[in-house]
C-alpha positions in Angstrom: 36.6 92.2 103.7 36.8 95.9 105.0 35.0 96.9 108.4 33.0 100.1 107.9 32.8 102.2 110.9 29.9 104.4 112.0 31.7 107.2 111.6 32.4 105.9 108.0 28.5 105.4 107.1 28.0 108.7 108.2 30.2 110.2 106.0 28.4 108.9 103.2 25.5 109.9 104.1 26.8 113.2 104.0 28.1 112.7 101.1 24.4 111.8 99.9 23.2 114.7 101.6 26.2 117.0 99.5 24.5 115.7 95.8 27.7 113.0 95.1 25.1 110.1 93.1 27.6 107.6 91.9 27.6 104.5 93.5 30.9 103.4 93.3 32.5 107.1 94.3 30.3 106.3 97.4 31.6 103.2 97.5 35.0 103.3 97.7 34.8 106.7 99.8 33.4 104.4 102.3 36.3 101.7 102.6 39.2 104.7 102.5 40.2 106.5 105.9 40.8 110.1 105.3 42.5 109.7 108.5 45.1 108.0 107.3 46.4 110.7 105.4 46.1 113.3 107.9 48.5 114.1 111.3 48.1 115.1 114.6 45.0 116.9 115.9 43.7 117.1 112.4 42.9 113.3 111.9 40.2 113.4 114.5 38.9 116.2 111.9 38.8 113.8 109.3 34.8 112.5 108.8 34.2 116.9 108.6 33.3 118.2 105.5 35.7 120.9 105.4 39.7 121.2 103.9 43.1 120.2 106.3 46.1 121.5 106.5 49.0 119.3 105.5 53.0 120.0 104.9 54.4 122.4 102.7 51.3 124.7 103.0 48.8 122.7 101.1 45.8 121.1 101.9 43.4 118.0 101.7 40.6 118.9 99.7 36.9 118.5 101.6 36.1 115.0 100.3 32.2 116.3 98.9 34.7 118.5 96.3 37.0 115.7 96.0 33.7 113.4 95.3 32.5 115.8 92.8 35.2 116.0 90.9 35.9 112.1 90.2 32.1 112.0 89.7 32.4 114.4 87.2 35.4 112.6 85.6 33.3 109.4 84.8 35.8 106.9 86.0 36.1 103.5 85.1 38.0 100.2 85.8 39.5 100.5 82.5 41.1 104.1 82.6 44.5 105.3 82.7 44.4 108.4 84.7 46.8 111.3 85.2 46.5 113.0 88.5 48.6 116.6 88.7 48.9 117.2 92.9 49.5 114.4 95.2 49.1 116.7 98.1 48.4 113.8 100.9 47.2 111.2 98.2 43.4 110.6 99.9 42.8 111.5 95.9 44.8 109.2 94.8 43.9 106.8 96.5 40.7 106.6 95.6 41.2 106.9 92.0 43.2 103.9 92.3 40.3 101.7 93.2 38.1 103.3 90.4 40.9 102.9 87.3 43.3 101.2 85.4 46.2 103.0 86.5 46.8 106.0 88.3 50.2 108.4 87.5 50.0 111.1 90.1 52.4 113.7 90.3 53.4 116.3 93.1 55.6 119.0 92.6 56.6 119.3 96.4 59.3 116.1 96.8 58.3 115.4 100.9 54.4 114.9 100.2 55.1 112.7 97.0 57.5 110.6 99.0 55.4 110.6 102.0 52.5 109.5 100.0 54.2 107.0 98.0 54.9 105.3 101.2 51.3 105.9 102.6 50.2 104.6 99.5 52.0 101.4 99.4 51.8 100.5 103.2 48.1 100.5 102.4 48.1 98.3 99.2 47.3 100.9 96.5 49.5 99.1 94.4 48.7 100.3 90.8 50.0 104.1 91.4 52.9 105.5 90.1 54.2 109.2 92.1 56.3 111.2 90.7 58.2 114.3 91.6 57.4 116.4 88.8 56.3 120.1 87.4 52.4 119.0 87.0 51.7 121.5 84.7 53.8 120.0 82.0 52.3 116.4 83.0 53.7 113.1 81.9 54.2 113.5 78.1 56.3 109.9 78.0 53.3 108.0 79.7 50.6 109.8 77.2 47.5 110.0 76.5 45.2 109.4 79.6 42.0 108.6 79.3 41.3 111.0 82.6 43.6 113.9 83.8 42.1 115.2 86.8 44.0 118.4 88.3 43.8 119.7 91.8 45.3 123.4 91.7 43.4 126.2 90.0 45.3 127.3 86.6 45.1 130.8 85.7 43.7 129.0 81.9 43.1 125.7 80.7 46.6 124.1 79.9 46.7 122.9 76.5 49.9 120.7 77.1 47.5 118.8 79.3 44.7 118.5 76.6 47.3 117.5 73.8 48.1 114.4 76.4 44.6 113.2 76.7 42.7 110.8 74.9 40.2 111.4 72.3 37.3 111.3 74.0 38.8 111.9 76.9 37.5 114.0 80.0 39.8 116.6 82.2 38.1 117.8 85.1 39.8 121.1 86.9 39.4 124.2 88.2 40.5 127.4 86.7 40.4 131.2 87.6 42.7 133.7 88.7 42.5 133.7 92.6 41.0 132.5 95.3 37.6 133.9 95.0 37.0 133.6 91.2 37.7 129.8 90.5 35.1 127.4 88.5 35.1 123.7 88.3 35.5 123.1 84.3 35.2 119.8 82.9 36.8 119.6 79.5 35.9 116.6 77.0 38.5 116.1 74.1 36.9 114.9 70.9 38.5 114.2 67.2 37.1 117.4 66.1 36.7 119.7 69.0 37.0 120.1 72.8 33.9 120.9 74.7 34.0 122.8 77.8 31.5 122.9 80.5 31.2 125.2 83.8 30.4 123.7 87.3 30.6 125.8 90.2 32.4 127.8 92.2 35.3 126.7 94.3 38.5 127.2 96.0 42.0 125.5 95.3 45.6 126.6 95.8 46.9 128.1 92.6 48.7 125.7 90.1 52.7 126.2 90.3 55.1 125.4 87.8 58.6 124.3 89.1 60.0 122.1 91.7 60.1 122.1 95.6 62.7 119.7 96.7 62.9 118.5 100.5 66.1 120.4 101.1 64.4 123.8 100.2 61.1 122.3 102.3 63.3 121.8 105.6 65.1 124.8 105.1 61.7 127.0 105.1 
């Protein structure tokens, strides 16, 4: 069984305080060490409710935005999910212990390779990276049952809505810059998709293309 620090209770608790409901968001928050996918002077940062820098310019997400976001997606054991941004996979990881299957792709080739690695070493065994364009997602592994996307697009992408499942949920955020960015969950039935508006938040901008390591350590 898994230890749970002090530190770690507390973070719930903030988590509590944040609004995040679902018990088993909470409860696999709990048993995960941000830590663990942070470096240097920032993992003694990591029980703060606030976004980390990692490589290639990106960041960790604050874990109450992360939280809200896989509440939002209504997660379960039996989903296949699609998750477009690796970054440092502290995402990924936790959608792994809430679903069937978790394909995550990162468009940046160090942080997928680094968090394949992270991921394994720590027994997150039913995730598959890939070094991808997200925004095209993983047409040969179609439909998901969840797509959950961490990078604001400038609109809702429809090739990722043609791969989801009917009655699927996509959970994103989407505006045009920094400032003007809402959470949107998007629910895909036979007939129609249904959007619905969250709040405001903040996410680096969705990229198409790739970032190989040999452009990363070349600047």
């Amino acid at each position: 069984m898994t230890s749970v620090s002090e530190n770690q209770i507390k973070f719930i608790l903030n988590l509590k305080r944040k609004g995040i409901k679902n018990k088993d968001v909470l409860s696999v928050m709990e048993t995960i060490d941000r830590g663990l996918f942070l470096e240097g002077i920032f993992r003694d940062r990591s029980q703060e409710d606030i976004p980390l820098p990692i490589n290639c310019g990106q960041t960790i997400s604050q874990p109450s935005i992360v939280a809200k976001m896989i509440e939002k997606l209504e997660i379960n054991k039996n989903c296949k999910v699609l998750e477009v941004g690796t970054g440092s996979g502290y995402q990924t990881a936790i959608l792994s212990r809430l679903s069937r299957r978790v394909y995550s792709i990162e468009r940046h080739e160090f942080l997928k390779k680094k968090a394949e690695e992270l991921l394994l070493k720590n027994y997150f065994k039913n995730v598959t990276c890939i070094f991808g364009d997200g925004s095209l997602g993983m047409k040969h592994q179609a439909p998901f049952d969840r797509i959950i996307i961490s990078a604001a697009a400038e609109d809702i992408p429809q090739t990722l809505i043609k791969q989801l499942k009917y009655g699927g949920i996509m959970v994103l955020p989407v505006g045009f810059s920094m400032e003007e960015q809402t959470l949107i969950k998007v629910r895909k039935d036979k007939d129609q998709t249904h959007y619905e508006e969250f709040f405001k938040v903040r996410f680096v901008p969705l990229v198409e293309g790739l970032q190989n390591i040999r452009n990363y350590q070349n600047g």
